[in-house]
Structure formats: C-alpha cells, structure tokens
TIRO-2110 file (N, C-alpha, C; in Angstrom, 1 decimal):
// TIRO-2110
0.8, -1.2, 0.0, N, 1, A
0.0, 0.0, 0.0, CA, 1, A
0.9, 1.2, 0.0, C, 1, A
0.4, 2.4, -0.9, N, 2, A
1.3, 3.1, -1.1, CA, 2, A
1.4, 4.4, 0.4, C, 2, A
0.5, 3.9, 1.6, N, 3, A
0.8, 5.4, 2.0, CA, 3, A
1.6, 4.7, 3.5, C, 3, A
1.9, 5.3, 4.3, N, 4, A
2.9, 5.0, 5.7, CA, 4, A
2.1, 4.8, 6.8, C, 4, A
1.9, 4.2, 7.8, N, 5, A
1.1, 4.0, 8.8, CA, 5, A
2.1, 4.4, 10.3, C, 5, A
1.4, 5.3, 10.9, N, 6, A
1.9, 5.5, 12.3, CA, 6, A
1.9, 4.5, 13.3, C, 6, A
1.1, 3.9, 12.9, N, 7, A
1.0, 3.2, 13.9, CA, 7, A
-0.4, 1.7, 13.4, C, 7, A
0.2, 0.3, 13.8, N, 8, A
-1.0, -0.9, 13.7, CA, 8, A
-2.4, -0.2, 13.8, C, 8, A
-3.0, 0.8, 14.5, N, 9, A
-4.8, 1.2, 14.7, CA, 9, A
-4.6, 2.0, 13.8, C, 9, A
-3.3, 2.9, 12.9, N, 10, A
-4.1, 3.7, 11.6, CA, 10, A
-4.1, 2.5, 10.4, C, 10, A
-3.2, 1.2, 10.5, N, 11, A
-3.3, 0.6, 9.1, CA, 11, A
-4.5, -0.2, 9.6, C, 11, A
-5.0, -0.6, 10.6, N, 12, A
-6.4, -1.4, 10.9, CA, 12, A
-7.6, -0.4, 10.4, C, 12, A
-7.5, 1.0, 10.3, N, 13, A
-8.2, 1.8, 10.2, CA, 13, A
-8.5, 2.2, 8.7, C, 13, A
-7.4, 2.0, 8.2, N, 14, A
-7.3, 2.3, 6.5, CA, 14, A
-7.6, 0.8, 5.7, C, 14, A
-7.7, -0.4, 6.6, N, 15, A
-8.9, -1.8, 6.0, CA, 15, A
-10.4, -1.3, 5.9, C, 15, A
-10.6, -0.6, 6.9, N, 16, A
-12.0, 0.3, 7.2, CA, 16, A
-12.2, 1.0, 6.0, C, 16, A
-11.9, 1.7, 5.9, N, 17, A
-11.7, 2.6, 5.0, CA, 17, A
-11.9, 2.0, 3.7, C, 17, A
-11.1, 1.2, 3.4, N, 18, A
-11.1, 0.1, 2.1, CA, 18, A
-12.0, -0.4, 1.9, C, 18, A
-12.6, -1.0, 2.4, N, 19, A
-14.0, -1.5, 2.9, CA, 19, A
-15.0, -0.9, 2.1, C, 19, A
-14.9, 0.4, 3.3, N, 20, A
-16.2, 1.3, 2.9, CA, 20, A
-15.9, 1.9, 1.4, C, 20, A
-15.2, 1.9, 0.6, N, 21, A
-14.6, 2.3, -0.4, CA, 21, A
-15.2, 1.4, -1.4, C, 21, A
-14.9, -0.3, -1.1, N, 22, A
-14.9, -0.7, -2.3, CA, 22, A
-16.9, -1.3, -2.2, C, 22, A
-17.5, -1.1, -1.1, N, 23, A
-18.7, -0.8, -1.0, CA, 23, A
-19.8, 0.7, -1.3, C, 23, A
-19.2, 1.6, -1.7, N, 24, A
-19.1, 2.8, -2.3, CA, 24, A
-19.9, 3.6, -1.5, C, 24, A
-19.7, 3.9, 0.0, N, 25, A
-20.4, 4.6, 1.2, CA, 25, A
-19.2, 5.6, 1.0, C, 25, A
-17.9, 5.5, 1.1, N, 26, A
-16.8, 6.7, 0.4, CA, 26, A
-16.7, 6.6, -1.2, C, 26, A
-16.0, 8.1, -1.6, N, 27, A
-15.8, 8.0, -2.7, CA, 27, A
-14.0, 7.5, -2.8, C, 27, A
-13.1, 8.6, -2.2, N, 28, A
-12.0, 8.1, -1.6, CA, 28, A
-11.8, 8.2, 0.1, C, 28, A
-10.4, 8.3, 0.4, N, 29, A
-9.9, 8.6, 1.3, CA, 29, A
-8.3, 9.1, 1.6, C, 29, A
-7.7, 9.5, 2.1, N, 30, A
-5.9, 9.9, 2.0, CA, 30, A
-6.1, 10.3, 3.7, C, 30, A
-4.3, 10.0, 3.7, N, 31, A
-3.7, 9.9, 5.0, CA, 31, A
-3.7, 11.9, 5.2, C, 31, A
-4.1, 12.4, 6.1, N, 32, A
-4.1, 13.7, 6.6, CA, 32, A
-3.0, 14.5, 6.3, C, 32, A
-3.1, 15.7, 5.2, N, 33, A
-1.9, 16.0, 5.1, CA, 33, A
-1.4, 17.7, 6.1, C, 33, A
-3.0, 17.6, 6.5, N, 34, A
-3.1, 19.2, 6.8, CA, 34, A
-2.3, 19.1, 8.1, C, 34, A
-2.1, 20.5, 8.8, N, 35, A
-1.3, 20.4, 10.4, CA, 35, A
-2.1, 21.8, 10.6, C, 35, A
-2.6, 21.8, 11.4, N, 36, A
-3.5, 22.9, 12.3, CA, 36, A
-2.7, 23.3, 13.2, C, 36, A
-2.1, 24.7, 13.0, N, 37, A
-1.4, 25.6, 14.1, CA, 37, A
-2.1, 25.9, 15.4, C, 37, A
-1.6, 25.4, 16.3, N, 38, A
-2.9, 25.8, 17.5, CA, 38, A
-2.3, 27.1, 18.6, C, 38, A
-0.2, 27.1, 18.4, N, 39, A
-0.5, 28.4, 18.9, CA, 39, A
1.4, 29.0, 18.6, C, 39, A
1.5, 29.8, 18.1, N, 40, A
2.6, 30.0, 17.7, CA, 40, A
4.0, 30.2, 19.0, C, 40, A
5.1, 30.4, 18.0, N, 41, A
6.7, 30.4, 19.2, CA, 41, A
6.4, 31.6, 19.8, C, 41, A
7.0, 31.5, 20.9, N, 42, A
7.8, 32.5, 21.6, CA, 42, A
9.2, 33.0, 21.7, C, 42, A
9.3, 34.1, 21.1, N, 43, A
10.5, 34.1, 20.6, CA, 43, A
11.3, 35.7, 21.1, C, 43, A
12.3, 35.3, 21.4, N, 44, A
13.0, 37.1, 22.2, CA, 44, A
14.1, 37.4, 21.1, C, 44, A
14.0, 38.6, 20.6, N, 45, A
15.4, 39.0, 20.0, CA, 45, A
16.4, 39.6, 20.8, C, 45, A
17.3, 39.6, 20.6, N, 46, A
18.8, 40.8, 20.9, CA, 46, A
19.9, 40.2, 20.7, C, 46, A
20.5, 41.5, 20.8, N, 47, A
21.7, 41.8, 20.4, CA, 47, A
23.3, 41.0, 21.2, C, 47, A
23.8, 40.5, 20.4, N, 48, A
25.3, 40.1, 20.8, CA, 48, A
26.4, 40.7, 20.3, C, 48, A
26.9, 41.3, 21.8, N, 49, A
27.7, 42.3, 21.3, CA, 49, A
29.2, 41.4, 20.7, C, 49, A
30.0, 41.8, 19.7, N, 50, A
30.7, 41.4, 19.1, CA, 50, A
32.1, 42.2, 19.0, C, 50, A
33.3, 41.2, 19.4, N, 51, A
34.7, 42.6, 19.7, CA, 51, A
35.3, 42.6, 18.4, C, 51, A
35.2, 41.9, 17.6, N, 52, A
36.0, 42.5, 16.2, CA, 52, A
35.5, 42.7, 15.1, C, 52, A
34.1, 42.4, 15.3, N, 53, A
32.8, 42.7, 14.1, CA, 53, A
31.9, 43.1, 14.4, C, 53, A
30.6, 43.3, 13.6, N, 54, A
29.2, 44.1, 14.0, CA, 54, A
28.5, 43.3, 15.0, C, 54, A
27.9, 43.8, 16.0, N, 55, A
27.2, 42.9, 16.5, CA, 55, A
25.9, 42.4, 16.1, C, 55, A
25.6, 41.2, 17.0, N, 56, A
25.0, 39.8, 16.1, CA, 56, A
23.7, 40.0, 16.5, C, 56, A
22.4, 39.9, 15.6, N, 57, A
21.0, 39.8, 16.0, CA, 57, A
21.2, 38.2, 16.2, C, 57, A
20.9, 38.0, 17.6, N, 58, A
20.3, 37.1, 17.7, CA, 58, A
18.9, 36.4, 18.2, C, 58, A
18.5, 35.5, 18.4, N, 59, A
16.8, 35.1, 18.8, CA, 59, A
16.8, 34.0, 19.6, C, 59, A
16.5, 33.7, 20.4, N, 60, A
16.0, 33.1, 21.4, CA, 60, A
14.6, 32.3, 21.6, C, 60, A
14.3, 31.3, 21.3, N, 61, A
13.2, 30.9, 21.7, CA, 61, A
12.6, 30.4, 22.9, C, 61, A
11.6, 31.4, 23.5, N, 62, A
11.3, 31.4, 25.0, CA, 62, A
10.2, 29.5, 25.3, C, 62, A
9.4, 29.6, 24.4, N, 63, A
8.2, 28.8, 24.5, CA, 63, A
8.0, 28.1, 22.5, C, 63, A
8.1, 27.2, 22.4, N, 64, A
8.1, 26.4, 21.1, CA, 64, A
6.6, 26.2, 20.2, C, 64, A
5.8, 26.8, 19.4, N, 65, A
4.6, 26.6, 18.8, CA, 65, A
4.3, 25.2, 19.3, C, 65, A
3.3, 25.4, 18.8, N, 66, A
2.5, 23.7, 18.9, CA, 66, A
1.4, 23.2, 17.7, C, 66, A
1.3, 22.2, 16.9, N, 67, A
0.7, 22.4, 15.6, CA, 67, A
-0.3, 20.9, 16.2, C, 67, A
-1.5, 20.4, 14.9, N, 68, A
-1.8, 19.7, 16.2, CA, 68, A
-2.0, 18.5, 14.3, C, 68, A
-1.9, 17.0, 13.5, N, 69, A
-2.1, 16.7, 12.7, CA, 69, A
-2.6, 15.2, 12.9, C, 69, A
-4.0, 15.3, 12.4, N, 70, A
-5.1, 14.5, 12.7, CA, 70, A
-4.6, 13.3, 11.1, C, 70, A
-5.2, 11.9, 11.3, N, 71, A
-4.7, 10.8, 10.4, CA, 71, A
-5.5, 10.9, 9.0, C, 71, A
-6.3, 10.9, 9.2, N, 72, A
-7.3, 10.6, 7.8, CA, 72, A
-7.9, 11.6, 7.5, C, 72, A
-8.7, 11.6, 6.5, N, 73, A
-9.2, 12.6, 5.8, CA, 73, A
-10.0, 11.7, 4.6, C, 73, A
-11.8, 11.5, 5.0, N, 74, A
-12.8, 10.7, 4.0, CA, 74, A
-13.6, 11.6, 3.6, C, 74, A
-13.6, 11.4, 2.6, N, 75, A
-14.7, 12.4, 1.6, CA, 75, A
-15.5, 10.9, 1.0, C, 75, A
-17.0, 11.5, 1.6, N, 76, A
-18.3, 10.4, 1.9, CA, 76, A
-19.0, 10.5, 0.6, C, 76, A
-20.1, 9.5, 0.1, N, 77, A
-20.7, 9.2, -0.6, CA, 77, A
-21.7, 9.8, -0.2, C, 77, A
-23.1, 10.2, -1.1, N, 78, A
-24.6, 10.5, -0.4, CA, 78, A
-25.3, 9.4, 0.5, C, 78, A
-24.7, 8.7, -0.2, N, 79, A
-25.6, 7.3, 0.2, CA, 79, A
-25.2, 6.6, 1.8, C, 79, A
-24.0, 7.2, 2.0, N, 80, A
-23.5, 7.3, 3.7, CA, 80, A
-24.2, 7.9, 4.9, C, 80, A
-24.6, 9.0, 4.0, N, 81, A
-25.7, 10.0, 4.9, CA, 81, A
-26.8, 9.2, 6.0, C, 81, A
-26.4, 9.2, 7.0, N, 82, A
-27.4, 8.5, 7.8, CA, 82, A
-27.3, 7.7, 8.2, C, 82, A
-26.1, 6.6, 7.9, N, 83, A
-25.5, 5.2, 7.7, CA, 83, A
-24.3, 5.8, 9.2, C, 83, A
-23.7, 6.4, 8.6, N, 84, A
-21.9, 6.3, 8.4, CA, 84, A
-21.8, 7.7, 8.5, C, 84, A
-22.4, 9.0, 8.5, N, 85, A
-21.8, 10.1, 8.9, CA, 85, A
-23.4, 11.2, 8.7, C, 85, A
-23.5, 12.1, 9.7, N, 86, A
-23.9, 12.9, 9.6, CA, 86, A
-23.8, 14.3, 9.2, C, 86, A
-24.4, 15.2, 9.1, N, 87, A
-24.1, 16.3, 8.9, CA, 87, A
-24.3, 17.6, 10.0, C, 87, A
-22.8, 18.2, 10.7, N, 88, A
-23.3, 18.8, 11.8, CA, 88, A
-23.9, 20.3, 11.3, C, 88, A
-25.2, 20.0, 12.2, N, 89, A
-26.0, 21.2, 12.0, CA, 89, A
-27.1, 22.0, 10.7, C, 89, A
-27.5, 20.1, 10.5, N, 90, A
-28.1, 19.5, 9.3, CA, 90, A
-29.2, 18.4, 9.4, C, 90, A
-28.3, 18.0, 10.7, N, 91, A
-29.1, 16.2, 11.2, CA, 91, A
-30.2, 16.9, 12.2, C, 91, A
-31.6, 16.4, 11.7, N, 92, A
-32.1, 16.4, 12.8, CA, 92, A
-32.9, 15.4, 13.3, C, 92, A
-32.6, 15.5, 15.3, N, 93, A
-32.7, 14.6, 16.1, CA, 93, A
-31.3, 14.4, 16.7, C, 93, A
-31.3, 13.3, 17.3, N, 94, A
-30.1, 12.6, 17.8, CA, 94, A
-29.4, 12.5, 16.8, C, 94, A
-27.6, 12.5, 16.5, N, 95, A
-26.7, 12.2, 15.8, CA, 95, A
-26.5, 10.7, 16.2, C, 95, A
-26.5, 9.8, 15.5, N, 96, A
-26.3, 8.5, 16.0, CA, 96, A
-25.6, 7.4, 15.4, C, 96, A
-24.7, 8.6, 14.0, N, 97, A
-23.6, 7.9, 13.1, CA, 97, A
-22.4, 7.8, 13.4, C, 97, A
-21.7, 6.9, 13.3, N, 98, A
-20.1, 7.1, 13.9, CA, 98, A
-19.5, 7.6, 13.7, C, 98, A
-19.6, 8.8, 12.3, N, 99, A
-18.8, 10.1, 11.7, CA, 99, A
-19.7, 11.1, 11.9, C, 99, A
-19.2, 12.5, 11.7, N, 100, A
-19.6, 13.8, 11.7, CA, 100, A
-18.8, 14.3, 10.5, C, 100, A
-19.6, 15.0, 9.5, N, 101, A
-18.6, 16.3, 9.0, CA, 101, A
-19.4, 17.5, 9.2, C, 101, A
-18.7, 18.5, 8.6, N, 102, A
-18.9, 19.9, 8.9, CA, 102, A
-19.7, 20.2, 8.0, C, 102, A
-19.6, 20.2, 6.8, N, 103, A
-20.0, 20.8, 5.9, CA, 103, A
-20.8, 20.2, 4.4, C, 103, A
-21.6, 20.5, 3.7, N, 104, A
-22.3, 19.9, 2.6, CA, 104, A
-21.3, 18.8, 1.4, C, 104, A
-20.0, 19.3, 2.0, N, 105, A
-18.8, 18.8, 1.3, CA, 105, A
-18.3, 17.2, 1.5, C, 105, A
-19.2, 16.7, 2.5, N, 106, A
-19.6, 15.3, 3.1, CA, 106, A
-17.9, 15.0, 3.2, C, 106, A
-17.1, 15.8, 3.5, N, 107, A
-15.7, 15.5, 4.3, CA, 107, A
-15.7, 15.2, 5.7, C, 107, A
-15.2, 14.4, 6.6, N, 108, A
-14.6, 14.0, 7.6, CA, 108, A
-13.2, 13.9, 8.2, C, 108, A
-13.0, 14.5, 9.3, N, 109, A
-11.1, 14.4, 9.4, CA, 109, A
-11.2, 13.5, 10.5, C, 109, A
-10.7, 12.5, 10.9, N, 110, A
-9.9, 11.2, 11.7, CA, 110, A
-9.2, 11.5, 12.1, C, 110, A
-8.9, 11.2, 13.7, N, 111, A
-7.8, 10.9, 14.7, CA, 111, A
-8.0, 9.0, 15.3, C, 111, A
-6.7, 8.6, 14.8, N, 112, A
-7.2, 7.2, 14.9, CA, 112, A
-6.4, 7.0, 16.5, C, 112, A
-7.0, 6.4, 17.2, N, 113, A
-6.4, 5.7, 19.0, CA, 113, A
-6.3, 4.7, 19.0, C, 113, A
-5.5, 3.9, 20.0, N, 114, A
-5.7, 2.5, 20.1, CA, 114, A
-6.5, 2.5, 21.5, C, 114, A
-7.4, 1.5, 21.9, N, 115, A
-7.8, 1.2, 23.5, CA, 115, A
-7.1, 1.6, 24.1, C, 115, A
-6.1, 0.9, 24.3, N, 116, A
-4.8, 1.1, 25.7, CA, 116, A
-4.5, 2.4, 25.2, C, 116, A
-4.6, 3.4, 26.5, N, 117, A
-3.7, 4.7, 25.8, CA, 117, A
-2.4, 4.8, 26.5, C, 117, A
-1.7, 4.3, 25.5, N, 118, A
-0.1, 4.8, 25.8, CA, 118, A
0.6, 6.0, 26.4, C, 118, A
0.7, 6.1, 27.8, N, 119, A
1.1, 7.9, 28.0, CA, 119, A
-0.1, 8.9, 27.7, C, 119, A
-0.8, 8.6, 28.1, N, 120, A
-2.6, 9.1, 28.3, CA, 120, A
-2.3, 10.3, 26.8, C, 120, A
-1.9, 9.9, 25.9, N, 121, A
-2.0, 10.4, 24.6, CA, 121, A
-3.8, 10.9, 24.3, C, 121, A
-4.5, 9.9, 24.6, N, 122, A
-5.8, 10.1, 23.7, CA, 122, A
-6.5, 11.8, 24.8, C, 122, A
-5.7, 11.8, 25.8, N, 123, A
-6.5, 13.0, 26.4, CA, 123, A
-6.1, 14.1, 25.6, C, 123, A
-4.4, 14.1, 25.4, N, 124, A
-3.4, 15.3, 24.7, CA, 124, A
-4.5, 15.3, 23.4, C, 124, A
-4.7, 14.3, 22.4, N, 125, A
-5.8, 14.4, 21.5, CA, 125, A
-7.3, 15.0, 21.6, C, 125, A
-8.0, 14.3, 22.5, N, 126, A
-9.0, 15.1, 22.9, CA, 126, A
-8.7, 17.1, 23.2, C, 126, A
-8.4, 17.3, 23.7, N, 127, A
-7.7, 18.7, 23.9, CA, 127, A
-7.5, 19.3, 22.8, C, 127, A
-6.3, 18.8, 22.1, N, 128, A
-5.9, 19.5, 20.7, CA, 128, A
-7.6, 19.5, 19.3, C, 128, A
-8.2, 18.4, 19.6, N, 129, A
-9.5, 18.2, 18.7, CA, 129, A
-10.3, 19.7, 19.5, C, 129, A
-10.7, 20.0, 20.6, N, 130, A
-11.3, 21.2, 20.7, CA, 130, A
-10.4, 22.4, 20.4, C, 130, A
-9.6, 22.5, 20.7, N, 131, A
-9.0, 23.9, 19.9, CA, 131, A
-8.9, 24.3, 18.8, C, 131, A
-9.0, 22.6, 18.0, N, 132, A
-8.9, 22.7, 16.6, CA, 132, A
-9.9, 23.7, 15.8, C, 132, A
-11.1, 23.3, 16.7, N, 133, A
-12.6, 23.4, 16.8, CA, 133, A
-12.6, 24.9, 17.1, C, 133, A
-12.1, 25.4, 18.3, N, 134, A
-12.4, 26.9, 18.3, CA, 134, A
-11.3, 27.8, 17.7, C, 134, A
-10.5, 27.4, 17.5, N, 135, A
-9.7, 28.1, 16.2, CA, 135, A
-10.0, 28.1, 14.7, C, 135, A
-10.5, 26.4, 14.4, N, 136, A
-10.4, 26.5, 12.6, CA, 136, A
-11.9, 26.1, 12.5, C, 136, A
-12.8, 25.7, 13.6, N, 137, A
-14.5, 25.5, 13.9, CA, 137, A
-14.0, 23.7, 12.5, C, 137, A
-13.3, 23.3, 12.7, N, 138, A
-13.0, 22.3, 11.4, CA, 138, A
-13.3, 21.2, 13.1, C, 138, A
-14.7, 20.0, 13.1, N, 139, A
-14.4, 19.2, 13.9, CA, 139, A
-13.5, 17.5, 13.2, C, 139, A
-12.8, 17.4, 14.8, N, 140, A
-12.2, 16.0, 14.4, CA, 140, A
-12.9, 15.3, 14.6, C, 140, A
-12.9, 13.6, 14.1, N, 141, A
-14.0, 12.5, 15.0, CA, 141, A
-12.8, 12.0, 15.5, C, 141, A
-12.8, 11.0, 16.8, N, 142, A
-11.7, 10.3, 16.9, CA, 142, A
-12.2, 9.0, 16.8, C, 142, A
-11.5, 8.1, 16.4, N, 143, A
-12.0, 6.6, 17.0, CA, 143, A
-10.7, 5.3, 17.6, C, 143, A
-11.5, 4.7, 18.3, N, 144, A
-10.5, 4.0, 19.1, CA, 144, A
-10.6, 2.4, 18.3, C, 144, A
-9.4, 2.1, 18.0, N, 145, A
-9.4, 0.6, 17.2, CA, 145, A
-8.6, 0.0, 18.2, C, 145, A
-9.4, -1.6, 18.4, N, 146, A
-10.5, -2.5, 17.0, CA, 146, A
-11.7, -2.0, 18.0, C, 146, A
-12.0, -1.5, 19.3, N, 147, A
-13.1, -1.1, 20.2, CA, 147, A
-14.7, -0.4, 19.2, C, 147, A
-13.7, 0.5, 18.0, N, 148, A
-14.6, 0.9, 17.0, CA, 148, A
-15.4, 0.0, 16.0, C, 148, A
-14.6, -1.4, 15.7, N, 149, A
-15.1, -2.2, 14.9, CA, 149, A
-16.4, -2.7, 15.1, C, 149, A
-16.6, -2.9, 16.9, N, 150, A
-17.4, -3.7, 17.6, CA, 150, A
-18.4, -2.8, 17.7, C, 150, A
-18.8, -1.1, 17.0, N, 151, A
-19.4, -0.5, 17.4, CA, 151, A
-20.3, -0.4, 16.1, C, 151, A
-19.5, -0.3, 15.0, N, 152, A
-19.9, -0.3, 13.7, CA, 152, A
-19.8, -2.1, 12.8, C, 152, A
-18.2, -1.8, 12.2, N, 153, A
-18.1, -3.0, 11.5, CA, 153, A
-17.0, -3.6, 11.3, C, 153, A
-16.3, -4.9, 11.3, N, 154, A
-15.4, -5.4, 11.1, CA, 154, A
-14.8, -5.6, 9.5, C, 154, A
-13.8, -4.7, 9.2, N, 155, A
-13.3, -5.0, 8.0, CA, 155, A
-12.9, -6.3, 7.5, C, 155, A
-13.1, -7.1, 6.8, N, 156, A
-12.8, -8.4, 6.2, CA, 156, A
-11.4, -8.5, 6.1, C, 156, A
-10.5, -7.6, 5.8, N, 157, A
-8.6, -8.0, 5.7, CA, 157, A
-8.6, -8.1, 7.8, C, 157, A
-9.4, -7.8, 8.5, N, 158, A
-9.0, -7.4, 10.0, CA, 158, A
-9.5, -8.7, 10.5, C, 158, A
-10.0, -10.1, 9.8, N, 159, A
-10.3, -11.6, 10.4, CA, 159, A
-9.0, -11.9, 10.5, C, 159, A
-8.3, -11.5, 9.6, N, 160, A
-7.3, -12.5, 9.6, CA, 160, A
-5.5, -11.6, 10.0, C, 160, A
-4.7, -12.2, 11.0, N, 161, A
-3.7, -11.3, 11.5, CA, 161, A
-2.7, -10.5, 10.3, C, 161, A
-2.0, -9.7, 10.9, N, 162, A
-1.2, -8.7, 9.7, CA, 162, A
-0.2, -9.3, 9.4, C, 162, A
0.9, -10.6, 9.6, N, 163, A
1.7, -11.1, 9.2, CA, 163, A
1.5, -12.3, 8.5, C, 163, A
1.0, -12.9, 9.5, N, 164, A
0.6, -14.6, 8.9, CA, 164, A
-0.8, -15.0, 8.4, C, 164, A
-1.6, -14.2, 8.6, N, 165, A
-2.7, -14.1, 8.1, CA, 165, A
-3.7, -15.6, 8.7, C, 165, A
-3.5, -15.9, 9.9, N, 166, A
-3.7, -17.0, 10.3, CA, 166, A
-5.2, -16.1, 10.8, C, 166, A
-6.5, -17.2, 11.2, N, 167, A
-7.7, -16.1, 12.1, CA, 167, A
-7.5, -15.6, 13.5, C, 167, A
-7.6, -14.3, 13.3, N, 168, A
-7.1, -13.1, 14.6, CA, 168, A
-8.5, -13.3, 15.6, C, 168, A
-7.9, -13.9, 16.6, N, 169, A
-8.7, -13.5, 17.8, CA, 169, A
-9.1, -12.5, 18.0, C, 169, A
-10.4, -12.0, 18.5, N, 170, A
-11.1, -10.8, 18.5, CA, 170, A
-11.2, -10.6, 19.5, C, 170, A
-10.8, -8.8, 19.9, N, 171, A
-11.0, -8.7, 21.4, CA, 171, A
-11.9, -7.6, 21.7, C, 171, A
-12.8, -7.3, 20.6, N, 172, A
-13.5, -6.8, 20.5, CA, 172, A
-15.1, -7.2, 20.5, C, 172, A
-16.4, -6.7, 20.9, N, 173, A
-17.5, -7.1, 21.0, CA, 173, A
-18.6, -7.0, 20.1, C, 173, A
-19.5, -7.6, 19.6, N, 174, A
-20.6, -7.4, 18.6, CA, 174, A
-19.7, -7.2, 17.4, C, 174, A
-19.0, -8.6, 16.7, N, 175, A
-18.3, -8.9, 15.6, CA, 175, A
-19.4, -8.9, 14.4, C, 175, A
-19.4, -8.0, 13.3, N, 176, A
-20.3, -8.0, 12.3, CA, 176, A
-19.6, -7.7, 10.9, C, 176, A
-20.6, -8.3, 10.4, N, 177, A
-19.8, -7.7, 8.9, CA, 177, A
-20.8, -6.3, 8.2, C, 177, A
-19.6, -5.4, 7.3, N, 178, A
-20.8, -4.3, 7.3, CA, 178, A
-21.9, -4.7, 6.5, C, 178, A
-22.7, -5.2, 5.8, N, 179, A
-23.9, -5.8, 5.6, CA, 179, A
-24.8, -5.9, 6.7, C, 179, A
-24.3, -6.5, 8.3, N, 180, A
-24.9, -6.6, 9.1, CA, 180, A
-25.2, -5.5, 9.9, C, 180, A
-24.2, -4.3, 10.2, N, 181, A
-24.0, -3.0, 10.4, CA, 181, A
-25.2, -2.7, 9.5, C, 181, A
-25.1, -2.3, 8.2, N, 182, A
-26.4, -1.3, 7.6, CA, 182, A
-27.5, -2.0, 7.9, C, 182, A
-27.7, -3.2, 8.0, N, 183, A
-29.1, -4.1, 8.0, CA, 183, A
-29.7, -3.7, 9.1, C, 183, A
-28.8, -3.4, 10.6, N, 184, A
-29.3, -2.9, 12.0, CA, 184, A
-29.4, -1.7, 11.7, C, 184, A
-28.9, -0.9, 11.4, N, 185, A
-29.1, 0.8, 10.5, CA, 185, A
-30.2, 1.0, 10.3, C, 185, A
-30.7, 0.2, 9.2, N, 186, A
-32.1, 0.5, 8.8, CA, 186, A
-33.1, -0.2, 9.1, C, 186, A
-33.7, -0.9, 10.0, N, 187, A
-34.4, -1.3, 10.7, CA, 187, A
-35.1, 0.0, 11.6, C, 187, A
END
C-alpha cells in the first residue's frame, strides 16, 4: 500500500476505509496531510555584542509553537448519509452515526487511538481536537481501534492477522460484517 502508517490502529483503520470504499459509502480517502497551528513560538530578540565585528541579532526561543495533525481525511458518498456520517448542523434529532462532517462537502477528518492509551495520549488528542474546533471551527472525529469495529463493523482483511494471516482473535465485541451493520441501520 502506497501510504505509511503510524501506527497498527491507523493501518487497521485504512482496512475500514477500504471497505467502505470498495462498498461505495466513500468516494475516496488519504492519510491527513493538513497540520493545524494551535498556537505559535515565543521568541525574544537581541543583540550580541561582538569585539572584532558588527554585533550579532540574535533570537532566542522562550516557549516552542504547537501544531496539532489529525490521520485521515474521507470524503463520503450520499448514500453514507445517515449510515456512516452525519451532517453537523443538518441532522435532525439525535446524531447516532459514527462520523460527523462539517459541511455539505460530506468530508470528515480522523484521529485514529488505540484502547490502551499509551502515556494518556488520547487525552493530549482530545484537547488538541477542541481547539482545533475553536480556532479552525474544522471538527475532528476520533476513533478507538479495534473497540470501533465492535461499534460499527469489522473490516474483512481485520479476520485475519497482519503477518501470517492466520484467524485473529477478537477482542472486540458485537463482531459483524458491514452488511450486518447497515441491515441494524435501517431497521
């Protein structure tokens, strides 16, 4: 596959993806290329004085920016609508799709987690997703894999393990295939 994975829950997440792709609820999808500035350097100038030449501007950095860069990026089908993603501030009633986008543009941006949070990362994520929000009003969804699969659907390359391809024990709950997923959908 041509794009790089950070991590096992973004390549388990881009099977998902595939999935829903080659069932045509997306049109495509790509790994996140944007980076959302959330708050720029702090930076001091002056002067170093110099004994045999001009003196030197130099700069100092007090405090280091912070940018914040979410994994995925799906641009949805119509036919998703209601399924698979909503529309904020469009849907009415309860939101009760596993995606949100912003806008008529039926885009979505992704932060993919794993369960276990390694160095309470998923909170630093949480955090950075609201600022994202009151700075660029652009929301993130996050989702936690494989916990997400058991919520929605299990991607068919995700039965079987990432090396040997032998059948992967599931440690996740309410195993379905998406067929089964839309069939409980529309009921």
């Amino acid at each position: 596959m041509k794009n790089k994975f950070d991590s096992q829950e973004e390549l388990h997440f881009s099977w998902y993806l595939e999935h829903l792709k080659d069932c045509r609820y997306i049109n495509h999808w790509e790994k996140n290329e944007t980076s959302y500035e959330l708050c720029k350097s702090l930076k001091h100038k002056y002067i170093k004085p110099m004994k045999r030449v001009k003196d030197k501007v130099m700069e100092q950095t007090i405090m280091h920016g912070s940018s914040y860069n979410p994994d995925f990026t799906i641009y949805w089908e119509p036919k998703a609508i209601g399924i698979f993603v909503s529309i904020l501030d469009k849907t009415k009633g309860k939101i009760t799709t596993p995606f949100i986008c912003d806008d008529d543009q039926l885009i979505s941006i992704v932060e993919t987690k794993a369960d276990f949070d390694r160095g309470n990362m998923t909170r630093l994520a949480i955090n950075n997703i609201k600022f994202v929000y009151e700075k660029y009003n652009v929301y993130i969804n996050m989702v936690k894999i494989p916990s997400f699969f058991g919520k929605t659907f299990t991607p068919n390359r995700y039965f079987m393990t990432d090396k040997t391809f032998q059948p992967r024990k599931m440690k996740h709950k309410n195993v379905r295939t998406l067929r089964e997923f839309v069939k409980s959908i529309q009921k």
